[in-house]
PLY file of the C-alpha trace (Angstrom):
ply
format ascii 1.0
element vertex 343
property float x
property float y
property float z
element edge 342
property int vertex1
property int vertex2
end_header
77.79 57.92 -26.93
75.91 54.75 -26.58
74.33 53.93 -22.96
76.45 50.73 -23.06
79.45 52.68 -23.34
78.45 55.14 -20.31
77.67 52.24 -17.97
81.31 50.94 -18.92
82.86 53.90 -18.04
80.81 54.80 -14.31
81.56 51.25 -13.48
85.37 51.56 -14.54
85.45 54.60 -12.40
83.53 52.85 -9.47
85.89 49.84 -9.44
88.63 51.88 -7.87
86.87 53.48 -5.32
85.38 49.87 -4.35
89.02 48.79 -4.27
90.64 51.37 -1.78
88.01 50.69 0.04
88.27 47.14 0.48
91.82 48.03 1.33
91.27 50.07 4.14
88.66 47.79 5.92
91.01 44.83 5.17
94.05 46.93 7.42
91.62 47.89 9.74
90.84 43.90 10.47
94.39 43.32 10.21
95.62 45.95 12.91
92.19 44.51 15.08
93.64 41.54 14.91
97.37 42.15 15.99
96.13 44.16 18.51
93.98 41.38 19.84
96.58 39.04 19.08
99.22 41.07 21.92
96.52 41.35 24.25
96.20 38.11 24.36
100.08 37.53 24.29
100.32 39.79 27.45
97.86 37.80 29.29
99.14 34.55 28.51
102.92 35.71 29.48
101.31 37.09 32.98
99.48 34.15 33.49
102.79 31.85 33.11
105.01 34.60 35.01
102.24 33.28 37.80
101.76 29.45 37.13
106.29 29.56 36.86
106.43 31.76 40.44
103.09 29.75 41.92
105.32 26.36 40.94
108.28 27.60 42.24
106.52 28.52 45.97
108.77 25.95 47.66
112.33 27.24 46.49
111.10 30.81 47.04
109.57 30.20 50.52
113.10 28.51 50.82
115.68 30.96 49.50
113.64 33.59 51.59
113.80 31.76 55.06
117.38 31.18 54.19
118.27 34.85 53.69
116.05 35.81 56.36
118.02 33.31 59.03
121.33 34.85 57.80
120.50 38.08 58.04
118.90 37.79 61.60
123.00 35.90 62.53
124.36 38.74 60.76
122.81 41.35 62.44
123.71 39.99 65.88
127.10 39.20 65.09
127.80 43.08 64.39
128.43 44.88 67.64
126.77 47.86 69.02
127.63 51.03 68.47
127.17 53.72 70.39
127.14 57.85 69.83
128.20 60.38 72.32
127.08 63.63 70.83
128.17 67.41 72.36
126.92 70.90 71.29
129.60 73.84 71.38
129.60 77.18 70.72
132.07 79.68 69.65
133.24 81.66 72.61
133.23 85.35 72.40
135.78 87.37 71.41
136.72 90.07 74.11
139.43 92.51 74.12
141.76 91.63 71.52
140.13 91.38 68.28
138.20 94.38 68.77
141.25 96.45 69.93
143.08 95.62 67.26
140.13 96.47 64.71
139.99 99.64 66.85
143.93 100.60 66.44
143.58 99.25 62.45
141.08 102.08 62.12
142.39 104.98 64.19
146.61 104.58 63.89
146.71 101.83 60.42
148.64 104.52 58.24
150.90 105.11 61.21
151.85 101.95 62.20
152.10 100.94 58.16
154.80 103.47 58.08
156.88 101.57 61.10
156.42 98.38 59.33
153.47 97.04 61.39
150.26 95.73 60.11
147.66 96.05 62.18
145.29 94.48 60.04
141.26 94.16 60.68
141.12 92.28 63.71
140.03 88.12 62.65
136.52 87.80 64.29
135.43 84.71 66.87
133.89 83.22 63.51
136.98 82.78 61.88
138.78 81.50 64.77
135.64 78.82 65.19
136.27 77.42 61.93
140.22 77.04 61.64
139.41 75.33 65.44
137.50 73.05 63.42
139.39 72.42 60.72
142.48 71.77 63.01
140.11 69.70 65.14
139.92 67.34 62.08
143.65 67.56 60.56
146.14 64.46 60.54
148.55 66.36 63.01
146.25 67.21 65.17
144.21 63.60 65.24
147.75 62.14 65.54
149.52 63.78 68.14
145.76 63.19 70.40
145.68 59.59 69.95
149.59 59.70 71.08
149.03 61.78 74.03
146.15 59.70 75.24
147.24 56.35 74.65
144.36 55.58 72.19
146.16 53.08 69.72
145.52 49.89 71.51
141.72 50.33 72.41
140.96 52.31 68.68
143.33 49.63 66.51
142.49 46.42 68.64
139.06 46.50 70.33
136.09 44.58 68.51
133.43 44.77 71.19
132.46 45.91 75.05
131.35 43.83 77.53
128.88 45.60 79.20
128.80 43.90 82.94
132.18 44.36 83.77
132.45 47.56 81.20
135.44 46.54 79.53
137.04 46.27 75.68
137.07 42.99 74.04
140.73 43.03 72.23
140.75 41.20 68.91
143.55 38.65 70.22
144.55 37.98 66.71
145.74 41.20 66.16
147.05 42.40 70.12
148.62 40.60 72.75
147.59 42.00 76.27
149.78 39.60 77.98
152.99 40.78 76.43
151.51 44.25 75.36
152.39 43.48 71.55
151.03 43.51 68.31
150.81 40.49 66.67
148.62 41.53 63.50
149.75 39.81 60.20
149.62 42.37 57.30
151.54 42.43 54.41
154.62 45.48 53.78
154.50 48.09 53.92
152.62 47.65 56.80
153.45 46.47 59.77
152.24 44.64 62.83
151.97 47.79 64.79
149.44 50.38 63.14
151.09 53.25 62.07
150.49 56.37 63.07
148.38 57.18 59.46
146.43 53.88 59.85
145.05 55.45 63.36
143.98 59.26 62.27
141.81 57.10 59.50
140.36 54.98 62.10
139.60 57.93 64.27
138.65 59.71 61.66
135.80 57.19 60.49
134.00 57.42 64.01
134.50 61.26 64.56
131.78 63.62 62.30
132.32 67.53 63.18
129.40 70.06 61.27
128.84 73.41 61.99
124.99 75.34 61.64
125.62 78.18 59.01
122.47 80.27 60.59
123.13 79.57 64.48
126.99 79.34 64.35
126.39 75.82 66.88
129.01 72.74 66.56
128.23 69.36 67.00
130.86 67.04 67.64
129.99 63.20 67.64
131.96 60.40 68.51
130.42 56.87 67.50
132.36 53.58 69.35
131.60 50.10 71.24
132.12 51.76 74.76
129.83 54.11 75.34
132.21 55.72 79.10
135.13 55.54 76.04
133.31 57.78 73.60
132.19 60.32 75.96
135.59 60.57 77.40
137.24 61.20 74.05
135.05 63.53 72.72
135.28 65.42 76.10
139.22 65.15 75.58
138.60 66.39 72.21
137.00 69.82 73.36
139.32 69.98 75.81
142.07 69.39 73.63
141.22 71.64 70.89
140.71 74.77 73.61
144.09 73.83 74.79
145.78 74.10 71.45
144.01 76.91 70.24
144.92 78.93 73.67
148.83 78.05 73.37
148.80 79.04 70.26
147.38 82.70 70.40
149.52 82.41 73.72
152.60 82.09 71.83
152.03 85.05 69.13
150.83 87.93 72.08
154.33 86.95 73.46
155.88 87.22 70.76
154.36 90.74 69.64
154.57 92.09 72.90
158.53 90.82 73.02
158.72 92.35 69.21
157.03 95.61 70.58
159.00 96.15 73.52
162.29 95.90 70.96
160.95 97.86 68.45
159.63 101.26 71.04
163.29 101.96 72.18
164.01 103.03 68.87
160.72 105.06 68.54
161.42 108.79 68.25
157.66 110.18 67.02
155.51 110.62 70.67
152.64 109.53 68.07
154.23 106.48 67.41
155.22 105.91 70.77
151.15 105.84 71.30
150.01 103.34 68.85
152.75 100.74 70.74
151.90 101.60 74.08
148.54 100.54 72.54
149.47 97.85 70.84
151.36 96.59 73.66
148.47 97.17 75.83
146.11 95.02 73.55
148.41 91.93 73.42
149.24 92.11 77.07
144.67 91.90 76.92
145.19 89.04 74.67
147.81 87.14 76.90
145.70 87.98 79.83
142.59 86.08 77.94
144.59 82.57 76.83
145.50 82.09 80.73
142.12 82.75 82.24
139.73 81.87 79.49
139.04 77.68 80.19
137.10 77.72 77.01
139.20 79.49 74.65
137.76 78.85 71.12
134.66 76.42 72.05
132.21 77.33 74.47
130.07 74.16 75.57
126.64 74.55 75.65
125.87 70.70 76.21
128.46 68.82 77.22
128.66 65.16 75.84
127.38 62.32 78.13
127.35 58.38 78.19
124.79 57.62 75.88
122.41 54.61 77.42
121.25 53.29 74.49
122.73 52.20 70.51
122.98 54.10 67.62
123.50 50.92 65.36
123.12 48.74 63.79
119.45 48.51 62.95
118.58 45.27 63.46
115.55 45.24 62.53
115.96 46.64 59.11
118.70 44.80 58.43
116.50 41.64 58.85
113.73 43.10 56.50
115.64 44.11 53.87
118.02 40.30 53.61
114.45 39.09 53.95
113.43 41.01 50.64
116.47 40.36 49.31
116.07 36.73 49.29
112.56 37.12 48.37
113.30 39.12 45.03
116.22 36.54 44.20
114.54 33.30 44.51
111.63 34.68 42.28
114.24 35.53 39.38
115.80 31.96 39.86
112.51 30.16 39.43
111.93 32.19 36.42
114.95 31.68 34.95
114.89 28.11 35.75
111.08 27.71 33.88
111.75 30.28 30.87
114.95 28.08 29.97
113.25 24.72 30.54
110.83 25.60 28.32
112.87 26.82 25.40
114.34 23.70 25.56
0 1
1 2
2 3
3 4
4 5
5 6
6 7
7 8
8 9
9 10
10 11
11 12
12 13
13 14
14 15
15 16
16 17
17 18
18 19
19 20
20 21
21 22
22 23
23 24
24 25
25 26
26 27
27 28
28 29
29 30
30 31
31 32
32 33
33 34
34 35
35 36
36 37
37 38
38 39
39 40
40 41
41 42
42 43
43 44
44 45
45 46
46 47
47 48
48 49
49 50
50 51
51 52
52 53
53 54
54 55
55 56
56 57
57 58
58 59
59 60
60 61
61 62
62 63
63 64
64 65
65 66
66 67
67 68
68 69
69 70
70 71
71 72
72 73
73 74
74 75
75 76
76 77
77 78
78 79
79 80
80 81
81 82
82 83
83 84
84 85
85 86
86 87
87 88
88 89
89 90
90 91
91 92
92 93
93 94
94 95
95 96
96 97
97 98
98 99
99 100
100 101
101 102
102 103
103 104
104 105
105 106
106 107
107 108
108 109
109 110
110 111
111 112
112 113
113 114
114 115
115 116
116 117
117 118
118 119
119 120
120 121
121 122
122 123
123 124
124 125
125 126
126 127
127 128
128 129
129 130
130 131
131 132
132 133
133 134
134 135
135 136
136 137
137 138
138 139
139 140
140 141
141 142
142 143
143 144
144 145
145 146
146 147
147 148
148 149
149 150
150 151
151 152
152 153
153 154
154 155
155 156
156 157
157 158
158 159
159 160
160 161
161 162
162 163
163 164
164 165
165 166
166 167
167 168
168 169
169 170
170 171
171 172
172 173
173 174
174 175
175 176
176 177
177 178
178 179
179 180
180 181
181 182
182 183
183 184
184 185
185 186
186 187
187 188
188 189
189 190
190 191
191 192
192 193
193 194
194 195
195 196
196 197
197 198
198 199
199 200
200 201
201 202
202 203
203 204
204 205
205 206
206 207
207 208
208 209
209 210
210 211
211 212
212 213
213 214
214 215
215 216
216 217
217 218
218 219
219 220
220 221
221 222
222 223
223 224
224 225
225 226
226 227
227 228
228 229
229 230
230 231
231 232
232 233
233 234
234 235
235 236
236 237
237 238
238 239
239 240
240 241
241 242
242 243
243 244
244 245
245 246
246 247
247 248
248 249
249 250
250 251
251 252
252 253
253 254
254 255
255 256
256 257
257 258
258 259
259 260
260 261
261 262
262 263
263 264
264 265
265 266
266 267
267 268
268 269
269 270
270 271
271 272
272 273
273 274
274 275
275 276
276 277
277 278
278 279
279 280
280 281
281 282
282 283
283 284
284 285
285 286
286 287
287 288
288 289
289 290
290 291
291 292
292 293
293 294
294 295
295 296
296 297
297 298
298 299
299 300
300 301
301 302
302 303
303 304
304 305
305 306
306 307
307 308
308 309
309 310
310 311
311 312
312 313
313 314
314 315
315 316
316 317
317 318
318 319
319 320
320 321
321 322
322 323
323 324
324 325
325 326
326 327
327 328
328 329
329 330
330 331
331 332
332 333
333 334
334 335
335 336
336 337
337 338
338 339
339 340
340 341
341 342
């Protein structure tokens, strides 16, 4: 082969590698480039996000004092609220419970065979928490706010006056002066709350929680009179104890009554034992709901007039219609530029 036709062939061999070559620095400019070209976009587009806010100062400055003036009449056009807090609890259970766990144990397959269940004897924890649950029903909440009178003062009040300590009534919605309600609502309603309306109401400003590890219940009542919150929740307590009492009060009658019936026909001395027993227990447990003030709840600190609010929070309420305003009157004068500009 001819030295002509060698050169030919390195140099047809070279060409290609020359070529990808060329290739790859071209992309390599071309992806310095685009990459220099969205720099650059990003710092032009921050620098006009700043020129659009820095020429829309005024109308932000404005929209913010604007929100921050409402929010400062808002705030003090919402009423304070105030929180009378109490820590309960659950009393001990003494005699009956036990003995009856006791008589389960020792005379259950006995008594089973008279028809009596014994059963395990409920402990205080169990009675805490369906005193609780009770204390929050719609029966229960209902038949309080009937017994104390609460509808007017829980349906109609809107604020306290706090140098003569009295409820502001909403006139719109109570007359004093004729003791009637006046309220325009549309049906079913009507212009006296009903009974469901109220155990909502109540329900709103009550909060009952119980501690899992120490067994302790708080019971807080939030409302514009501080004197009227401590005296329900003390009413509450009180009420609660009362129920729970009357009611245990009621079934130890009724056992012993059942008890007393049921031994005349008693024939085994054994059996004659476990009622006497039985009997004896209940006649415990009737003995405990007429002395026992604090049947269920046992108050450890009782609830008092708080002296200062619980809320509103003023302050943050200003801040935050403040930032509000702030964050809204920047979108507007970016909005307002972007779409100027596209036009």
């Amino acid at each position: 082969m001819s030295k002509s036709a060698e050169s030919s062939v390195e140099n047809s061999q070279a060409m290609p590698n020359n070529v990808n070559t060329q290739l790859l620095q071209q992309q390599l400019l071309q992806q310095q480039l685009l990459q220099n070209t969205q720099n650059q976009d990003d710092e032009i587009d921050l620098a006009e996000l700043w020129r659009a806010i820095w020429a829309g100062k005024f109308t932000i400055i404005i929209i913010s004092m604007i929100f921050a003036v409402a929010s400062v009449f808002f705030a003090l056009s919402k009423p304070d609220i105030y929180k009378a807090s109490a820590i309960l609890a659950p009393a001990s259970s003494e005699g009956g419970a036990a003995g009856l766990g006791a008589l389960a144990g020792q005379f259950g397959g006995l008594a089973s065979m008279a028809g009596i269940n014994l059963g395990g004897g409920g402990g205080g924890g169990d009675k805490t928490a369906l005193a609780l649950e009770i204390l929050k029903s719609r029966s229960f909440i209902e038949a309080f706010i009937t017994k104390h009178d609460l509808l007017v003062p829980l349906m109609a009040s809107k604020n306290w006056d706090m140098t003569s300590d009295t409820l502001i009534v909403n006139e719109e919605l109570y007359d004093q002066a004729n003791k009637k309600w006046i309220r325009e609502v549309k049906a079913p309603k009507k212009p006296e709350p009903s009974s469901w309306e109220a155990y909502k109401e109540l329900s709103e400003l009550l909060t009952v929680s119980q501690d899992k590890t120490t067994s302790m219940v708080n019971i807080d009542i939030e409302f514009f009179s501080p004197a009227i919150a401590q005296q329900w929740l003390t009413w509450l307590i009180q009420d609660i104890n009362e129920f729970m009492r009357e009611q245990d009060q009621i079934e130890a009658k009724a056992s012993i009554d059942y008890l007393t019936e049921q031994l005349i026909n008693i024939k085994v001395a054994t059996m004659e034992t476990v009622f006497y027993q039985l009997i004896e227990e209940q006649t415990k447990n009737m003995m405990l709901t007429m002395v026992k003030k604090e049947y269920v709840l046992k108050t450890i600190d009782p609830a008092q007039v708080p002296d200062t609010k619980d809320k509103p929070k003023r302050a943050l309420i200003v801040v935050l219609g403040t930032m509000l305003g702030g964050i809204l009157s920047v979108l507007i004068v970016l909005i307002r530029y972007f779409s100027s500009r596209s036009k």
